[in-house]
LUMZALO-347781 format. One record per residue (C-alpha): residue number from 1; x, y, z; residue in three letters. Coordinates in nm, 3 decimals, decimal comma. Last residue first. Layout:
PT NUM X Y Z ALA
...
//
This chain:
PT 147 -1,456 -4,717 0,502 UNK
PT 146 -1,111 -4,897 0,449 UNK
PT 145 -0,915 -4,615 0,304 UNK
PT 144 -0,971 -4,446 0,544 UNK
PT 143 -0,895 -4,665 0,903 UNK
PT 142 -0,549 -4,758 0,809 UNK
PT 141 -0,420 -4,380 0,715 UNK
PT 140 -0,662 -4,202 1,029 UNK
PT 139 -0,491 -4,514 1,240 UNK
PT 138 -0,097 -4,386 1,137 UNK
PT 137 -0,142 -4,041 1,139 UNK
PT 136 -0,330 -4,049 1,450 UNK
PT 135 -0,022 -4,224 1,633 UNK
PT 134 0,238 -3,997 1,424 UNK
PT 133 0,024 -3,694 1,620 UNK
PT 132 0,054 -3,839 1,915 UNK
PT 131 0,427 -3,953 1,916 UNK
PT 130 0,513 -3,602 1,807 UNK
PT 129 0,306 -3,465 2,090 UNK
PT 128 0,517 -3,718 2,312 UNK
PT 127 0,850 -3,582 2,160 UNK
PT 126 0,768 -3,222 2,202 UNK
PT 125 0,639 -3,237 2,557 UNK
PT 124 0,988 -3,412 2,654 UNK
PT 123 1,148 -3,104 2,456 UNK
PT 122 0,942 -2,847 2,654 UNK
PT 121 1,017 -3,051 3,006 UNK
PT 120 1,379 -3,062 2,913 UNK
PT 119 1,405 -2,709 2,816 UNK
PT 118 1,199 -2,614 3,155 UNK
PT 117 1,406 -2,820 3,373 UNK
PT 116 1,713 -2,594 3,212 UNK
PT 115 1,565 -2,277 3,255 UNK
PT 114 1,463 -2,352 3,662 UNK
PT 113 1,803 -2,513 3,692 UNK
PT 112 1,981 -2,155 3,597 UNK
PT 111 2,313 -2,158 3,450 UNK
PT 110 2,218 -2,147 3,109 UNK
PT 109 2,549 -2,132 2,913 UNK
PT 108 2,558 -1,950 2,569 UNK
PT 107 2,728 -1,591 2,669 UNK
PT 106 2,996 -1,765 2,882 UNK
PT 105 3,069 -1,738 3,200 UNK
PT 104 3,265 -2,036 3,378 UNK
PT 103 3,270 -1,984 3,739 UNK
PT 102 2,991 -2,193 3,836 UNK
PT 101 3,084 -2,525 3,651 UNK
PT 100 2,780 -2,751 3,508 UNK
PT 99 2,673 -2,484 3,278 UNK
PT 98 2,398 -2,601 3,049 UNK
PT 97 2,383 -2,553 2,638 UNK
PT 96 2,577 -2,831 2,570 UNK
PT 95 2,353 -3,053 2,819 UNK
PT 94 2,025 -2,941 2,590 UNK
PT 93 2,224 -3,071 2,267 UNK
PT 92 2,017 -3,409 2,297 UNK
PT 91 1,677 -3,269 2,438 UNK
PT 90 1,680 -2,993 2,162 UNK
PT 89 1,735 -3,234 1,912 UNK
PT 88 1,518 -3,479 1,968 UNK
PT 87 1,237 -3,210 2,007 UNK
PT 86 1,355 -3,026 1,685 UNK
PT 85 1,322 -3,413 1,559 UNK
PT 84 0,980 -3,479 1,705 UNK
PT 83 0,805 -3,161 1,622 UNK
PT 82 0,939 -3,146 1,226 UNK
PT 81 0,863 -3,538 1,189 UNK
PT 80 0,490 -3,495 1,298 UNK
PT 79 0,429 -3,207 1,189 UNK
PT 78 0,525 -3,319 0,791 UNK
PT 77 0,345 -3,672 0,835 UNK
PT 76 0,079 -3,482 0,975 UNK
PT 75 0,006 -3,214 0,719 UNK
PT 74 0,083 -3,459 0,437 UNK
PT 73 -0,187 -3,747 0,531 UNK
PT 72 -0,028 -4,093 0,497 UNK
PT 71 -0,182 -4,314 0,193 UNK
PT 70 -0,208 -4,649 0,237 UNK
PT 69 -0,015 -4,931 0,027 UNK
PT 68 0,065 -5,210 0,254 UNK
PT 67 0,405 -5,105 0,195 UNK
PT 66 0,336 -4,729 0,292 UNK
PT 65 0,207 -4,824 0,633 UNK
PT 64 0,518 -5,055 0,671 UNK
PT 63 0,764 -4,812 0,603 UNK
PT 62 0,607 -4,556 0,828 UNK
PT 61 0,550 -4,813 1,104 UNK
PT 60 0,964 -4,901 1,102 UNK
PT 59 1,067 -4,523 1,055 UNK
PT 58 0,908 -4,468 1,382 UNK
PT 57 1,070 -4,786 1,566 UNK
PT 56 1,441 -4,670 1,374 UNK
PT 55 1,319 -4,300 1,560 UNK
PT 54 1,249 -4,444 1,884 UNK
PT 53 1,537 -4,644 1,890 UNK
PT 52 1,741 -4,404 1,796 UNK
PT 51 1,636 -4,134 2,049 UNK
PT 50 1,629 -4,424 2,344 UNK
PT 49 2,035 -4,484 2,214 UNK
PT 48 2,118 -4,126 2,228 UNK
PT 47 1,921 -4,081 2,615 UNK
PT 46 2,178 -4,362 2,691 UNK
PT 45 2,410 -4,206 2,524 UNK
PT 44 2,358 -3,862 2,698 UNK
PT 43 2,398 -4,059 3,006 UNK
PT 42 2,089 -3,977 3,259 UNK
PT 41 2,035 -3,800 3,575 UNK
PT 40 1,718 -3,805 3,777 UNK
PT 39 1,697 -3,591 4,046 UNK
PT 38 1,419 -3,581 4,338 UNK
PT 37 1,335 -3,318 4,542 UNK
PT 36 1,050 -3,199 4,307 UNK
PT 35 1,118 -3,341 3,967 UNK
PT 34 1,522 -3,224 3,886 UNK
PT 33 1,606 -3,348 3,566 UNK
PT 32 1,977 -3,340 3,471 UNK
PT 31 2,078 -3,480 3,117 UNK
PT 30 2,479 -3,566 3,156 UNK
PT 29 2,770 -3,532 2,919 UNK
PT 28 3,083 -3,808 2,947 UNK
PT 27 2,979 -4,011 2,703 UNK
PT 26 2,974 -3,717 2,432 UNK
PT 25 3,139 -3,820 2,110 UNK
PT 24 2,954 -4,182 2,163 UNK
PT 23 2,632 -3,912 2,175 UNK
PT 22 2,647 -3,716 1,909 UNK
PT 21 2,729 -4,064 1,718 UNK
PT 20 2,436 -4,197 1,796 UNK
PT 19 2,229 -3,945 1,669 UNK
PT 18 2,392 -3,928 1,348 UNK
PT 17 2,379 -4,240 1,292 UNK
PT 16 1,989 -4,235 1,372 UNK
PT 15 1,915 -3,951 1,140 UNK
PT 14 1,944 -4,144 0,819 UNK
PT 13 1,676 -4,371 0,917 UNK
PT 12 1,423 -4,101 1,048 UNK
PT 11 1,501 -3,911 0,666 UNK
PT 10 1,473 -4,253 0,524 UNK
PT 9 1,160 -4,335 0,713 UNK
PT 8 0,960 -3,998 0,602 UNK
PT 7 0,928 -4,196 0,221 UNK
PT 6 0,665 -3,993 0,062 UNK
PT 5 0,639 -3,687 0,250 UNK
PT 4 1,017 -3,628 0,276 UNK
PT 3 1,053 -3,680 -0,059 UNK
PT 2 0,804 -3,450 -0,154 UNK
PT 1 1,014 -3,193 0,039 UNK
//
């Protein structure tokens, strides 16, 4: 854990691969986002790469906060990486979890579009609060130590 709190960009780092690689094993998987009559529907590698970017962009302003030696507050370092990977997560394996095919029944399938817009939206929610919080994190660390 007190690695985690001291250098958060390995852990964002490490996760990219990983990342990436859930979604080269799943090119043909779809994220469906129905906003009022309109659909968008995006590649899970394409929603892969945007995860990966974000997190290597993340990991990037970590690392360099901690270079130019200022100290990160614990609470939100630790929020902040918990919300936006279970976010990441839950918006990556969210097309697992969704039944594209009618007749197939099985116990882990959503197959209702109301329950699947609401994953995304929840896990879109996630990410931005994430973004927030690592946003404060970052200006309460440069802004501190300088007063």
């Amino acid at each position: 854990m007190k690695s985690i709190l001291n250098k958060p960009q390995i852990l964002l780092w490490i996760l990219i691969p990983v990342i990436l690689l859930i979604g080269f094993l799943a090119d043909d998987e779809t994220l469906v986002i129905n906003f009022h009559d309109s659909y968008y529907v995006i590649a899970l590698i394409h929603l892969a790469e945007f995860v990966s970017i974000l997190f290597g962009i993340t990991g990037l302003g970590y690392w360099i906060i901690l270079k130019v030696n200022r100290k990160l507050i614990n609470v939100l370092t630790l929020t902040h990486i918990i919300i936006t990977i279970g976010g990441s997560a839950i918006l990556l394996l969210a097309p697992y979890f969704f039944s594209d095919d009618s007749t197939e029944t099985t116990f882990f399938k959503f197959d209702n579009l109301i329950e699947q817009n609401m994953m995304n939206l929840i896990a879109l929610l996630l990410i931005v609060i994430g973004l927030i919080i690592f946003i404060i994190n970052i200006l309460e660390s440069l802004f501190r130590n300088s007063m």
